[in-house]
PLY file of the C-alpha trace (Angstrom):
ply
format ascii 1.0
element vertex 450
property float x
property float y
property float z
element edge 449
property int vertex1
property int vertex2
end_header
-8.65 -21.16 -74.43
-12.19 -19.93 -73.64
-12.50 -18.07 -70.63
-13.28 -19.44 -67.46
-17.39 -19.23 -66.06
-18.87 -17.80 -69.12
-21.93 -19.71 -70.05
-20.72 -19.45 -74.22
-17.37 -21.99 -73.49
-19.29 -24.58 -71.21
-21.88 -24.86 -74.06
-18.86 -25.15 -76.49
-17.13 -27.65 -74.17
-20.11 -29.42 -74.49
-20.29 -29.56 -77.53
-16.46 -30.66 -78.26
-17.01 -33.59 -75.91
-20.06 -34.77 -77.69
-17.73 -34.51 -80.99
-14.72 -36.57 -79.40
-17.04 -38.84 -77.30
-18.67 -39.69 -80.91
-15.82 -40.23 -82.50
-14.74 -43.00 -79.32
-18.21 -44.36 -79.47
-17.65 -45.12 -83.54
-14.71 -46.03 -82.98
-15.72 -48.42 -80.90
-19.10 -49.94 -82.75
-16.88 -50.21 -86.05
-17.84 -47.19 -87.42
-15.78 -43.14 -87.51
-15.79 -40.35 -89.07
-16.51 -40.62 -92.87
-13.79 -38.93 -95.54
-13.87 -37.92 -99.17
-15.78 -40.78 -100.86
-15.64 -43.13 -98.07
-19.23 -42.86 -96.43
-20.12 -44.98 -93.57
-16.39 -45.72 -94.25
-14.69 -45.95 -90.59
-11.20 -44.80 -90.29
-10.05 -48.34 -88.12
-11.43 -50.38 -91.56
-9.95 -48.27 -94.20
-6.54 -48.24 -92.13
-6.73 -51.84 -91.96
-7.52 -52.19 -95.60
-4.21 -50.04 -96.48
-2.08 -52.21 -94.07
-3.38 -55.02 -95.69
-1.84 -54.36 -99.38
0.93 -52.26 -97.63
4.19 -53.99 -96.70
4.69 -54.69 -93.39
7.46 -51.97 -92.86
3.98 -49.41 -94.46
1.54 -51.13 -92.29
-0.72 -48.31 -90.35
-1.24 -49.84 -87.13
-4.34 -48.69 -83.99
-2.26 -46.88 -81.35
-3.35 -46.75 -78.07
-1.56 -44.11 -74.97
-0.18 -45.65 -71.92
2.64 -44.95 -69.60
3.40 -47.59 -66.71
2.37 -47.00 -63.16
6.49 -47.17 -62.52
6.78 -44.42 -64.74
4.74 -41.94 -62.87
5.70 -43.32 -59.76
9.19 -42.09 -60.56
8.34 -38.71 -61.76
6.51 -38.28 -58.45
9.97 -39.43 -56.45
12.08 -37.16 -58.50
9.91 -34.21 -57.92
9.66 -34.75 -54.28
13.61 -34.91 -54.18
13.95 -31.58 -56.34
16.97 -29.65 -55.13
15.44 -26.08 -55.04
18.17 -22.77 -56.06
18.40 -20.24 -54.14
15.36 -17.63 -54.65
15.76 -15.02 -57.15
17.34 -11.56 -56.36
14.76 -9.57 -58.04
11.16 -8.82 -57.98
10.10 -9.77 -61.29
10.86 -12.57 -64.13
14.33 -10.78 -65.41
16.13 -13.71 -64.05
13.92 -16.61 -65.01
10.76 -18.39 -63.45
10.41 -17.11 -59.91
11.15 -19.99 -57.49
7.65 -19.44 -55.44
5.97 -19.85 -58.74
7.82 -22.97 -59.95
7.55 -24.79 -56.64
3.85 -24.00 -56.73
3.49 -25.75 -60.04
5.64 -28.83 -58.78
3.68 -29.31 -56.12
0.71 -29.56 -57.88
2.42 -31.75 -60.25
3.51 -33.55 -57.97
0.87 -33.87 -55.91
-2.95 -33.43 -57.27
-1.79 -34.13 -61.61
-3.39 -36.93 -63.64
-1.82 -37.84 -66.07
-4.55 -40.90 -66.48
-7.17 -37.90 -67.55
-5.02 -36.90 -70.59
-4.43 -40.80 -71.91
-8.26 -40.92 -71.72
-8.57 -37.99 -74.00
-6.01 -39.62 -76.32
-7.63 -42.80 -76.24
-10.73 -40.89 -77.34
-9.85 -40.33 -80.72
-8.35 -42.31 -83.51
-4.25 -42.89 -82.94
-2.20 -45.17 -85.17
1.54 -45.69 -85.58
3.64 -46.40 -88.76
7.13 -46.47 -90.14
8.07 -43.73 -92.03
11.92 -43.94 -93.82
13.03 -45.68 -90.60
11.02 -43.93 -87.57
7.42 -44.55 -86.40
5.59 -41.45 -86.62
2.46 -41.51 -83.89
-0.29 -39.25 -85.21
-3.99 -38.66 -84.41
-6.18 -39.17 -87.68
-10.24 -38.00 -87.27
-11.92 -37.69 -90.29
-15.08 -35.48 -90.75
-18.64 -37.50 -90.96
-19.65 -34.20 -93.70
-18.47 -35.13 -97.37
-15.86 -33.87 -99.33
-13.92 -32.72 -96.02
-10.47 -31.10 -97.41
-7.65 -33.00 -95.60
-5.29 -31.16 -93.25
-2.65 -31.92 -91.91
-1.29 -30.15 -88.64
1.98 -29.84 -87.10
3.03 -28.69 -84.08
5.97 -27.28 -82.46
8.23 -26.96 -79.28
7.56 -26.45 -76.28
4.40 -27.50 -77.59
2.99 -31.09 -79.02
0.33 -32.96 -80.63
-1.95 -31.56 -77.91
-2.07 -28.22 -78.61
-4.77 -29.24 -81.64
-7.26 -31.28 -79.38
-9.71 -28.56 -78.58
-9.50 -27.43 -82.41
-10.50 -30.72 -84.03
-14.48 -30.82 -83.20
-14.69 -27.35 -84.85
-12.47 -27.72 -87.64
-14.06 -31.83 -88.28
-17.71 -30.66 -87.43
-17.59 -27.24 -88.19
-21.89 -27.39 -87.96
-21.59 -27.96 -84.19
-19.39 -24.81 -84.14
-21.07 -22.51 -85.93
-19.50 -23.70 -89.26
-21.03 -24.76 -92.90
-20.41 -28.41 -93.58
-18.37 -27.36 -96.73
-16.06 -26.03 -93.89
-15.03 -29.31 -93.26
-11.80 -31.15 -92.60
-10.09 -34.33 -92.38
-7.62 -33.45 -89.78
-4.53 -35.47 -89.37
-1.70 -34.90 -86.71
1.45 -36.39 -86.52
4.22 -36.63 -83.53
7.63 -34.80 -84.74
9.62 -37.81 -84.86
12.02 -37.19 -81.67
8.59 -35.68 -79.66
5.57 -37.30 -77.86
5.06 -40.72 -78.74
6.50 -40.87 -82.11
9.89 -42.64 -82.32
13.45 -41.10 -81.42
15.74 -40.59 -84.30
18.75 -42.64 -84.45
20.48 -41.00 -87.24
21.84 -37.44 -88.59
19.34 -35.53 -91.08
15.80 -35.31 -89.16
15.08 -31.40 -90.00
12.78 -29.79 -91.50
12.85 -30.98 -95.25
13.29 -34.96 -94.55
9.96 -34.52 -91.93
8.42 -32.69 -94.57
8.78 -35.25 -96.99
7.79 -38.10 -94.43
4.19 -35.78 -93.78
3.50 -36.51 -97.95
4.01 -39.80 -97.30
1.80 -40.23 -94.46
-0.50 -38.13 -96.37
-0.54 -40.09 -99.43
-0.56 -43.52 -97.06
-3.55 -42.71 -95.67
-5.45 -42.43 -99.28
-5.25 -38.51 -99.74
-4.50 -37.56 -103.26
-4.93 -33.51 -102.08
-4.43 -31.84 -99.25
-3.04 -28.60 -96.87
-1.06 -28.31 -94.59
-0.86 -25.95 -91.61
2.06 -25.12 -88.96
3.37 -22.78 -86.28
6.84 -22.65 -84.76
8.88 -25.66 -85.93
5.17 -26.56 -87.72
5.68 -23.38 -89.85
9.26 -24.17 -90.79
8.70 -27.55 -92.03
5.33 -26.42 -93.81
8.00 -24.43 -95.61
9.93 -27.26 -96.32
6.88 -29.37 -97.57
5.53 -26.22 -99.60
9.19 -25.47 -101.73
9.45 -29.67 -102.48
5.70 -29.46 -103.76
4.93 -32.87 -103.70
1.65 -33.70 -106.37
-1.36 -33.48 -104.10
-0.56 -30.26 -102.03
-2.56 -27.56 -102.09
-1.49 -24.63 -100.24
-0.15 -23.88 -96.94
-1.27 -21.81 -93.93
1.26 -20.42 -91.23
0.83 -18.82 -87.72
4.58 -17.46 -87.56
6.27 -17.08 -90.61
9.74 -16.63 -91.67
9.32 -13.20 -92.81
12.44 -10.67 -91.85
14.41 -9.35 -95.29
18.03 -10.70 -95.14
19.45 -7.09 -94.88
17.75 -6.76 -91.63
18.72 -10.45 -89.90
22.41 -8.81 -88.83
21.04 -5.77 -86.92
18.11 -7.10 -85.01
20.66 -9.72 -83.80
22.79 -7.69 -83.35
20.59 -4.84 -81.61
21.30 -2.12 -83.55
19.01 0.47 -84.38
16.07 0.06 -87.00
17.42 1.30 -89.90
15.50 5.52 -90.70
12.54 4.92 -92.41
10.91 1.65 -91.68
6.94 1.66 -91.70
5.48 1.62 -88.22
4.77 -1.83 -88.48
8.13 -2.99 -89.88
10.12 -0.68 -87.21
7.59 -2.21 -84.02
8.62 -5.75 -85.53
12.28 -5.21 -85.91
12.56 -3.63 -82.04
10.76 -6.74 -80.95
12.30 -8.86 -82.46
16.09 -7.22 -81.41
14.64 -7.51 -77.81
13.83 -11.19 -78.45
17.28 -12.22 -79.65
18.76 -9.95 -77.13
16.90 -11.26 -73.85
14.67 -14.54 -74.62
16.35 -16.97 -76.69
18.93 -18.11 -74.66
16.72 -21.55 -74.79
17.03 -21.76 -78.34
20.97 -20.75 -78.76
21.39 -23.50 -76.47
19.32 -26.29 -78.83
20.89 -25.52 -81.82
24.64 -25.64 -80.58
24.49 -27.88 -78.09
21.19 -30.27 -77.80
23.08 -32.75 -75.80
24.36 -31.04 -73.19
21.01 -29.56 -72.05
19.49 -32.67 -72.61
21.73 -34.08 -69.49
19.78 -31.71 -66.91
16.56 -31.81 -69.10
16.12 -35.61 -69.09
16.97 -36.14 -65.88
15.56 -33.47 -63.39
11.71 -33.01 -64.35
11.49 -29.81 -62.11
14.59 -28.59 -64.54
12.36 -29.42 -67.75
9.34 -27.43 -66.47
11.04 -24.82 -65.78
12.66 -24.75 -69.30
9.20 -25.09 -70.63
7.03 -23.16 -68.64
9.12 -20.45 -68.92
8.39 -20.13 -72.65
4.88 -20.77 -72.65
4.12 -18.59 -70.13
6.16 -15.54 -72.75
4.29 -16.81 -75.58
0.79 -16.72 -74.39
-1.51 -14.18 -74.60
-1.45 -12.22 -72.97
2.01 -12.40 -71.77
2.94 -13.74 -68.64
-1.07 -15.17 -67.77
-0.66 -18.92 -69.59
-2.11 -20.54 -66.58
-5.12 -17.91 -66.90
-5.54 -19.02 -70.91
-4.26 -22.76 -70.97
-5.55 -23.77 -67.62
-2.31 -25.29 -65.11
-3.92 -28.87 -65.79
-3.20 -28.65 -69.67
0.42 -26.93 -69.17
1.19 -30.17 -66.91
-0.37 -32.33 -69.57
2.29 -30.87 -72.37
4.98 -31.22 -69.92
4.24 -34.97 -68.81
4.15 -35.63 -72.43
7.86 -34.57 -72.96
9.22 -35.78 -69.68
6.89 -39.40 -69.62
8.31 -40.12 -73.29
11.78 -39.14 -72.61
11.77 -36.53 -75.53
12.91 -34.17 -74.05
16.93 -33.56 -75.46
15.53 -35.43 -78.68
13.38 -32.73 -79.61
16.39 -30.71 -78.78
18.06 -32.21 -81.29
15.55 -30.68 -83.95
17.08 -27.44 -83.36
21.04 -28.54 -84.28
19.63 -30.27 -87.57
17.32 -26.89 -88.63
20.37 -24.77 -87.40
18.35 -21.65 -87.85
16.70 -20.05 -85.22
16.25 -16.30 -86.78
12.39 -15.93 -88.59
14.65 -15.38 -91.56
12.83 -15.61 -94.84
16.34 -16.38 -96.95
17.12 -18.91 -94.07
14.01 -20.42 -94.98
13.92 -20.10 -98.98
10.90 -18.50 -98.66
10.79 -17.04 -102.25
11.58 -20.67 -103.44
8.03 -21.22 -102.49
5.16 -21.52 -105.28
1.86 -23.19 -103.59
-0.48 -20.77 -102.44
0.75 -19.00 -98.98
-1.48 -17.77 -96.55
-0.98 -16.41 -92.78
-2.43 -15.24 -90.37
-0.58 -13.03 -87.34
-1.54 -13.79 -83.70
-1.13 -10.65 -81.37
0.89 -12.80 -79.18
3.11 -14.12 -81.22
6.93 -13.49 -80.93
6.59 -11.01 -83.10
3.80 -9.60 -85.74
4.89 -10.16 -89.03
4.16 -7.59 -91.02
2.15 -7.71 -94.28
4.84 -5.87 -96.06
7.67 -8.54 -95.07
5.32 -11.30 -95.67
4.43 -10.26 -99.14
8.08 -9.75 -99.88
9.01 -12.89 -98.58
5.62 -15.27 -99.89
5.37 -14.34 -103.60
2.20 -16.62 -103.45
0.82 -14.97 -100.52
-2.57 -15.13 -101.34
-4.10 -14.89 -97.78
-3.12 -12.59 -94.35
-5.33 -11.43 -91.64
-3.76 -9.77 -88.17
-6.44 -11.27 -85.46
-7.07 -10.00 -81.82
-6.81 -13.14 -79.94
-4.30 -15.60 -79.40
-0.55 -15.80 -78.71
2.11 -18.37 -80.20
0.35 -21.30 -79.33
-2.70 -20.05 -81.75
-4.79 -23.72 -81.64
-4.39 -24.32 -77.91
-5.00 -20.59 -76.90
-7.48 -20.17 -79.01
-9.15 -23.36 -80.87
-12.40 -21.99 -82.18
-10.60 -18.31 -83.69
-7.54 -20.99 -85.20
-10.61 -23.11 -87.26
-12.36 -20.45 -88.51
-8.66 -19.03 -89.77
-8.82 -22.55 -91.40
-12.03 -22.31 -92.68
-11.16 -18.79 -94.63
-7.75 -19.49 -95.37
-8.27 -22.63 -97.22
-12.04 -22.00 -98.59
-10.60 -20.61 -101.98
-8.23 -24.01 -102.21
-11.16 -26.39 -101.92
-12.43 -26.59 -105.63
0 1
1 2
2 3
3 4
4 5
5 6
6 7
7 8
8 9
9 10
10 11
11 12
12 13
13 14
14 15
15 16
16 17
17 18
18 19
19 20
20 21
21 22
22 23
23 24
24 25
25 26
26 27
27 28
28 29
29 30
30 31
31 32
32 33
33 34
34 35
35 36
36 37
37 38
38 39
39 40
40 41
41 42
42 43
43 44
44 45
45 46
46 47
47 48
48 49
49 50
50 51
51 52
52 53
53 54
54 55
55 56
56 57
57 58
58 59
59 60
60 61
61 62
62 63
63 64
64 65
65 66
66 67
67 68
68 69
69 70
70 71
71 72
72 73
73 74
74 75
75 76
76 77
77 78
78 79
79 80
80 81
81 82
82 83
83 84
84 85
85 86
86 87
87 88
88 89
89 90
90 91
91 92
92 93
93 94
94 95
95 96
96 97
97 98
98 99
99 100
100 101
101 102
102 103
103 104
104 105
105 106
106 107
107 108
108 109
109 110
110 111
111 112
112 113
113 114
114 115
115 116
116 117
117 118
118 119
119 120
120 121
121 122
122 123
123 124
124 125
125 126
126 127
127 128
128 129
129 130
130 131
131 132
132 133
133 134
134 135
135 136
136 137
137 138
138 139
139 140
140 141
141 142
142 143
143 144
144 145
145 146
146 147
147 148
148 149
149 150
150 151
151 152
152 153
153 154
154 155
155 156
156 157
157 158
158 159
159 160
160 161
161 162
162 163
163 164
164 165
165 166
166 167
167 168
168 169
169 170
170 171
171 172
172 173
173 174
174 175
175 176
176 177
177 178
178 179
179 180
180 181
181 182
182 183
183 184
184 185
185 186
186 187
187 188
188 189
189 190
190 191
191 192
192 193
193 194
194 195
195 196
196 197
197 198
198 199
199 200
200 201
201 202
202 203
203 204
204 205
205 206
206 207
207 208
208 209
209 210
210 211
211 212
212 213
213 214
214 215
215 216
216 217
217 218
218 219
219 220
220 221
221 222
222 223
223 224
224 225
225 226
226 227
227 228
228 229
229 230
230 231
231 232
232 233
233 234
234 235
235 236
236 237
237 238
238 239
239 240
240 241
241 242
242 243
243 244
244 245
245 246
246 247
247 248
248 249
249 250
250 251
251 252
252 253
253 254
254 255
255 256
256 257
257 258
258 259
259 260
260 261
261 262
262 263
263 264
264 265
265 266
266 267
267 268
268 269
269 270
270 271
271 272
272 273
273 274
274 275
275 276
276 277
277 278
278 279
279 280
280 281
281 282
282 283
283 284
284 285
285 286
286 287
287 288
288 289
289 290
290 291
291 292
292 293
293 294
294 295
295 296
296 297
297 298
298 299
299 300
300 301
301 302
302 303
303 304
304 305
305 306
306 307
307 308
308 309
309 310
310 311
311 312
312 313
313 314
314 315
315 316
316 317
317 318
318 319
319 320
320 321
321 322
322 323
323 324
324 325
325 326
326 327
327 328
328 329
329 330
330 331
331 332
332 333
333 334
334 335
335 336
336 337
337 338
338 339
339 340
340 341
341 342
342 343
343 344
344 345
345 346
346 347
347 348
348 349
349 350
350 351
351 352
352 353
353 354
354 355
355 356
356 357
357 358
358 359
359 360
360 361
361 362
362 363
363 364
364 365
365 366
366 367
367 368
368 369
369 370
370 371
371 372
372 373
373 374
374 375
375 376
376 377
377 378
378 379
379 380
380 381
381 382
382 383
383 384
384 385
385 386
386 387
387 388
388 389
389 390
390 391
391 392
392 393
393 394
394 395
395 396
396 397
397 398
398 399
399 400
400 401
401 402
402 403
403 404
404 405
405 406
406 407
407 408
408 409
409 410
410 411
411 412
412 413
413 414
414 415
415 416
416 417
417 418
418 419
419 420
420 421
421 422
422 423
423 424
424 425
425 426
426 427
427 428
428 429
429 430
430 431
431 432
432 433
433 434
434 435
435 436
436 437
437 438
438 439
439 440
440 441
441 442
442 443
443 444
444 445
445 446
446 447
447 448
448 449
């Protein structure tokens, strides 16, 4: 997120809302943003041309955000009635969000949140629905008005959504407004995680990584895209994986913001919190300690999703005080800096994330993505890295969980082609830090576009 009063991010602002107000306006006059070969081409007509010789069950239908005035006149009642613990017995975050802090941000929630604002913004841009090997996958589809825009297709993670990528589309669809070439351009496509936001909730066993992976080429190949990339963080990077060791004809290369990249004879001590074994490489030994601390302090959350998604879901479905906390805890680690999210992201777009979990009543089924991935250790053999043979490239947030070294990621990406440490940005790399994430885009892929 730009920083706050500086005359540079109101002009950029600007300019976003010019891109996304645009793309509304086309939207609306019959006209969008034109793709590879499809000039003047808007994306409503060309999605109603492939329903029309799709099946019904293929159909790609207009999607449109709403959530009933019933709905958010409950969450106000529940957070009104929140039963508040006692206050914390320390002076710091040891234990878990402080209780001042929480109630601060229920209150507001509560109290002064629109959740209105943030269906506007989604209403903005192009939405559609369709059904993908049983589930309707939501997903946000803009394509670039420059030719020969490269499609991309981005996917997010938890606690995070959809929304983290809004602020990065205008720059990565008109990169010219952003300081961009228009051979910088992209098609940018971004799909719900079926079990988050508004895409459908999984009624049966086998939703993890590699069956989502293989729904994202089909969407991919639905929407008339014979090549394109694909880019993740968090659960985003592990089914990016996925998608990059099936190699389905059409995909070029993948880029990651936190890869599986610790060596398997090194996953049993930092869980373990042992020692770094003598001789690891500054950079290797800084990772290993960070990620020892991680396991040993902050991912609780995660033990819990992957064992037992159900049972949190009880508390996290029903007490929307209980699910920000869960969440805000996180987001507020994983920002950067550390412990300042509401300084980066702004309060109003935390709430927005949240809403979007608790108003769609996603919150234990994105749980359940945990339990099917069963892997919650950055471990390249957990993740078949080496199984991988499309073009690999990263790039390592300072913020992130922890800094993947080169070293690791070379050993564990033998087509690492691409890796850059940048000086901005925490886990949530596109929402933190939308204009830094496209032009890691822009360089990443540039050698995959001819």
């Amino acid at each position: 997120m730009y920083k706050r009063n500086s005359a540079r991010p109101q002009r950029l602002g600007v300019r976003l809302a010019a891109t996304l107000c645009a793309a509304s306006l086309m939207m609306a006059s019959g006209h969008s943003f034109a793709g590879p070969g499809d000039a003047g081409d808007s994306t409503a007509d060309r999605s109603q041309r492939q329903s029309a010789s799709a099946s019904p069950s293929e159909a790609i239908r207009p999607f449109k955000a709403h959530i009933s005035d019933q709905a958010l006149k409950d969450l106000r009642a529940r957070l009104q009635a929140t039963r508040w613990p006692d206050k914390e017995t320390v002076d710091d975050s040891s234990q878990g969000v402080q209780l001042a802090k929480l109630q601060e941000l229920v209150k507001h929630w509560e109290t002064d949140y629109d959740w209105r604002k943030v269906e506007m913004k989604l209403n903005a841009l192009p939405q559609f629905v369709t059904r993908i090997d049983g589930v309707e996958v939501q997903f946000i589809h803009v394509r670039s008005r420059h030719p020969n825009a490269l499609p991309l297709i981005l996917t997010h993670g938890w606690p995070g959504s959809p929304l983290e990528f809004i602020d990065a589309i205008g720059p990565l669809t008109d990169p010219t407004a952003f300081g961009g070439r228009p051979e910088d351009a992209f098609d940018v496509v971004i799909p719900a995680i079926p079990g988050h936001g508004f895409s459908s909730r999984p009624a049966d066993l086998g939703w993890g990584p590699d069956r989502v992976a293989r729904a994202w080429d089909v969407l991919m190949h639905r929407l008339g895209y014979t090549r394109y990339v694909a880019q993740g963080g968090d659960h985003g990077s592990v089914i990016s994986d996925a998608l990059a060791r099936q190699k389905p004809q059409g995909l070029l290369g993948i880029h990651l913001n936190m890869p599986a990249t610790v060596p398997p004879e090194l996953v049993k001590g930092i869980h373990g919190g042992d020692e770094p074994p003598a001789g690891l490489p500054e950079a290797e030994r800084t990772a290993y300690q960070t990620l020892s601390k991680f396991f040993a302090r902050n991912a609780a959350y995660g033990a819990m999703m992957v064992t037992r998604p159900q049972t949190i879901g009880y508390g996290l479905n029903d007490s929307p005080a209980g699910l920000a906390a869960f969440m805000y805890e996180k987001i507020t680690e994983w920002t950067y800096p550390s412990g300042n999210a509401e300084a980066v992201l702004g309060r109003e777009r935390i709430l927005d994330d949240i809403s979007l979990y608790w108003l769609t009543n996603t919150a234990s089924s994105s749980s359940r993505f945990y339990w099917e991935n069963n892997n919650n250790n950055f471990s390249s053999a957990a993740q078949r890295t080496t199984e991988i043979s499309v073009p690999v490239a990263i790039t390592v947030f300072p913020g992130e969980i922890y800094r993947a070294p080169k070293s690791w990621a070379q050993r564990a990406y033998p087509t690492l082609y691409y890796f850059k440490e940048v000086d901005r940005g925490g886990h949530f790399a596109a929402w933190e830090q939308p204009q830094l994430f496209a032009q890691e885009m822009r360089s990443a892929f540039g050698p995959l576009r001819n």
